[in-house]
C-alpha beads as a LAMMPS data file, in Angstrom:
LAMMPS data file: protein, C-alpha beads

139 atoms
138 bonds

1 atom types
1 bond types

-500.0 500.0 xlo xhi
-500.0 500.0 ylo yhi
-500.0 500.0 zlo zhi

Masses

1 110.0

Atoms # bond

1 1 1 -70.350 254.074 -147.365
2 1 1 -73.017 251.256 -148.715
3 1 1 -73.161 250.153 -144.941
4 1 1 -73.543 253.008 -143.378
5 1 1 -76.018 254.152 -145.638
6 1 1 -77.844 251.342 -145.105
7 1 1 -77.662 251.934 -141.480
8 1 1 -79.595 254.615 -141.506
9 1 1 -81.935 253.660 -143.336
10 1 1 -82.887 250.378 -141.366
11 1 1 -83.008 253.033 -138.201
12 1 1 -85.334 255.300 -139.907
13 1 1 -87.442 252.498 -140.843
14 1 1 -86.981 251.130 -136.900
15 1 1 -88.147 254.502 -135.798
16 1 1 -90.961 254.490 -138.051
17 1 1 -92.148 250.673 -137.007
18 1 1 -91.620 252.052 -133.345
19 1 1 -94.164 255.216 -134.215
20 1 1 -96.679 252.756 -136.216
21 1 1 -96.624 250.371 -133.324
22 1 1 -97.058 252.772 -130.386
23 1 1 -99.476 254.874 -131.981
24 1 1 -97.281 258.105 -132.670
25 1 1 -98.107 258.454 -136.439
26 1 1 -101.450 258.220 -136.294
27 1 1 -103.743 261.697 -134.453
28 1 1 -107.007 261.746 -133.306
29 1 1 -107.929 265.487 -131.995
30 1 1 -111.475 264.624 -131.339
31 1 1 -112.512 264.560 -127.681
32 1 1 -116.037 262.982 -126.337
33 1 1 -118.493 265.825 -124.930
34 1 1 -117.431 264.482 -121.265
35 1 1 -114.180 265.001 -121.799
36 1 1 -111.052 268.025 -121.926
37 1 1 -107.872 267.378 -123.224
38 1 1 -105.244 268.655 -120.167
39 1 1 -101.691 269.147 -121.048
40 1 1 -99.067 268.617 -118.155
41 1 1 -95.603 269.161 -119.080
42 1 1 -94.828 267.164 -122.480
43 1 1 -97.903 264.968 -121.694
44 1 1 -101.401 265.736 -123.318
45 1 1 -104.448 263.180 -122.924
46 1 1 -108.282 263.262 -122.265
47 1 1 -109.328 263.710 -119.254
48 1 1 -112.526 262.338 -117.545
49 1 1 -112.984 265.629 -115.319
50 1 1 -115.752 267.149 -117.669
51 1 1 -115.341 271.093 -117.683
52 1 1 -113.748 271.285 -114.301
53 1 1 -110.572 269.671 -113.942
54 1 1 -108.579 271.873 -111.924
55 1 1 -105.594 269.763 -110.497
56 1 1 -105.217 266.819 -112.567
57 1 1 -102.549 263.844 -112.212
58 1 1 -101.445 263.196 -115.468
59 1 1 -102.005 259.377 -116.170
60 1 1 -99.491 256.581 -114.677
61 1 1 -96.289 255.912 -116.976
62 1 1 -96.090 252.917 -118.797
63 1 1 -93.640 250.060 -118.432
64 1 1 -90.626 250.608 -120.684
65 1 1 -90.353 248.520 -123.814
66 1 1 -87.861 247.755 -126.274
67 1 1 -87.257 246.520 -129.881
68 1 1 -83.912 245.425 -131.608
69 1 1 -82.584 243.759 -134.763
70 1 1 -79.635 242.896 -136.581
71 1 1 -78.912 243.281 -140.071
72 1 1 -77.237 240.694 -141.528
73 1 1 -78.531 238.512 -138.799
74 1 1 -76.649 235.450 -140.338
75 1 1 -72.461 236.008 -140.972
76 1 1 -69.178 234.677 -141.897
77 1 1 -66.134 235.145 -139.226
78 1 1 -64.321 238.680 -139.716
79 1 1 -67.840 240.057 -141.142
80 1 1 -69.945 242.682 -138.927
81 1 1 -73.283 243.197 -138.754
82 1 1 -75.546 246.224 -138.028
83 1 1 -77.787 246.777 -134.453
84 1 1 -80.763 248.760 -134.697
85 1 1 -82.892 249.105 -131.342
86 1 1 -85.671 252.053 -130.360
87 1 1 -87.840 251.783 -127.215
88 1 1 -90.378 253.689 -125.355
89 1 1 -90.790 255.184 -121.780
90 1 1 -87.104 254.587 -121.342
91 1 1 -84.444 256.731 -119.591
92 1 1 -81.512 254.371 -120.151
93 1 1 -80.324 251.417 -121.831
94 1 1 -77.735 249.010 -121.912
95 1 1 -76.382 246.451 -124.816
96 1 1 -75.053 243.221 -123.647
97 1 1 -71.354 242.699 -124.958
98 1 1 -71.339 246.757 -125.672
99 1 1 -72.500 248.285 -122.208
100 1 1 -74.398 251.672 -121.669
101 1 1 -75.882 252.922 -125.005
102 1 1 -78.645 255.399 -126.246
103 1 1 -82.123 254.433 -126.036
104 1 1 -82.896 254.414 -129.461
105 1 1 -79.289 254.180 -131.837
106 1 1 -77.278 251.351 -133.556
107 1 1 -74.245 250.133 -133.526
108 1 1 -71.651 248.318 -135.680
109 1 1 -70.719 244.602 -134.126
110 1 1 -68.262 241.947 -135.339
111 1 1 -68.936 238.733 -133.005
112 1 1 -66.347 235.642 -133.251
113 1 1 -68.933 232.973 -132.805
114 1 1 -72.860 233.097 -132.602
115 1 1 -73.871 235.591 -130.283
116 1 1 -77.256 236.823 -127.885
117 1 1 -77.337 240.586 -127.810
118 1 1 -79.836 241.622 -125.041
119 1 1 -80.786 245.050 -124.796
120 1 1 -82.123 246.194 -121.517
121 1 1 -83.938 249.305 -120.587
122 1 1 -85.196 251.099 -117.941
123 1 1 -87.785 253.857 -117.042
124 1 1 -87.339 256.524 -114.613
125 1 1 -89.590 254.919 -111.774
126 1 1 -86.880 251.989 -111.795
127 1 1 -89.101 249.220 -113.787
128 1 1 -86.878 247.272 -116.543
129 1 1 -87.876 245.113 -120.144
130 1 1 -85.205 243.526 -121.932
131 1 1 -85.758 241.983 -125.595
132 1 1 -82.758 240.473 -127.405
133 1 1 -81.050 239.387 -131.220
134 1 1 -79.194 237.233 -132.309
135 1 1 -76.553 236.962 -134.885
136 1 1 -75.447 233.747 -136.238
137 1 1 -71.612 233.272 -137.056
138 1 1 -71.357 230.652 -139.595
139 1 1 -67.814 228.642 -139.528

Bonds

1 1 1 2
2 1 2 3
3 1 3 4
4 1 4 5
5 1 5 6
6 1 6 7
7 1 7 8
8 1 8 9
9 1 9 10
10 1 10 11
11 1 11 12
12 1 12 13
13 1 13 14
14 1 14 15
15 1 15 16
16 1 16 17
17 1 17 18
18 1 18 19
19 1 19 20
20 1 20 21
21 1 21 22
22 1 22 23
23 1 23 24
24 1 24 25
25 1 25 26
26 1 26 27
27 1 27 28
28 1 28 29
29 1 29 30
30 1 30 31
31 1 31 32
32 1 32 33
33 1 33 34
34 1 34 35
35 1 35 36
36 1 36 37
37 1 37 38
38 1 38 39
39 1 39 40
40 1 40 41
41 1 41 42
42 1 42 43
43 1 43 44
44 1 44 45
45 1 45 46
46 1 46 47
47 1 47 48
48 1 48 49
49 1 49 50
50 1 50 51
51 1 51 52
52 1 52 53
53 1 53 54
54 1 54 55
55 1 55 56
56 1 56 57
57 1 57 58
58 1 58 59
59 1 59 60
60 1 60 61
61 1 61 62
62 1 62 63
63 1 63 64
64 1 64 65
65 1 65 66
66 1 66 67
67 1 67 68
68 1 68 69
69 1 69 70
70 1 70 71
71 1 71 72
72 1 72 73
73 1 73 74
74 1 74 75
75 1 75 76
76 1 76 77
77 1 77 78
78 1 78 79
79 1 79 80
80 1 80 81
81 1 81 82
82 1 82 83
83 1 83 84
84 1 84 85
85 1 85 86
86 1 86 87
87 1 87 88
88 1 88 89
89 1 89 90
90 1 90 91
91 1 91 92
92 1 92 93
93 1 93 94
94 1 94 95
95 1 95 96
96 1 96 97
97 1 97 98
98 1 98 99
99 1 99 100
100 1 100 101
101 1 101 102
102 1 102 103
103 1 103 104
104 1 104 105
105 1 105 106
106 1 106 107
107 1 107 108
108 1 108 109
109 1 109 110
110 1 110 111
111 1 111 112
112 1 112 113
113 1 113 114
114 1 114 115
115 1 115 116
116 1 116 117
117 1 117 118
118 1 118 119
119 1 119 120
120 1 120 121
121 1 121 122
122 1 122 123
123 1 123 124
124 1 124 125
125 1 125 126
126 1 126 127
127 1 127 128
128 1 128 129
129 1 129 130
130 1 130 131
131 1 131 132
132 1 132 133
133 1 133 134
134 1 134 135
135 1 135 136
136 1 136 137
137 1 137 138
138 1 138 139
């Protein structure tokens, strides 16, 4: 139960890193006089038209990105240890060693000897990002 609790909490605080990092917990609702904000779909953003924007492409996606950890990050044989990963712009992922997972989650892991666990993700327009743990199996 300890672990588990602890689980979540390292993916809350994961998820909160990931909003303080990409900007999501912070709002700024004032626009420049030059500017409307246009919403398109679940997008919203400033737009440069000025008062007449009529069709407007909503800016170009972003690369996806990725962030992981592993908690304990240093373990005895027969112990596990805890993966916590978020990323952005993503509309899949995968987990080396586990295979197709959610793009932000954790999982549970129990590695035999020091292990690399790369998590790579990709965006809807095809582009990929990878970024990788590591957790360290002492003898």
């Amino acid at each position: 139960m300890m672990r588990y609790t602890l689980a979540l909490f390292l993916v809350a605080l994961l998820v909160m890193l990931l909003g303080l990092v990409f900007g999501y917990l912070s709002l700024d609702i004032s626009a420049p006089e030059d500017r409307q904000l246009v919403a398109s779909g679940a997008l919203a953003y400033w737009s440069d038209c000025g008062y007449d924007c009529g069709e407007v492409s909503p800016p170009p996606s972003a690369d996806p990105t990725c962030i992981i950890s592993a908690y304990p990050a240093t373990l005895r044989g027969g112990e596990s240890s805890n993966l916590a990963w978020g990323s952005e712009n993503t509309s899949s992922a995968y987990l080396s060693s586990v295979g197709t997972v959610a793009v932000v989650g954790g999982t549970n892991v129990s590695p035999r000897e020091t292990t690399i666990y790369t998590l790579t993700v990709y965006s809807r327009q095809g582009a990929a990002n990878a970024c990788a743990t590591h957790v360290n199996v002492l003898p």
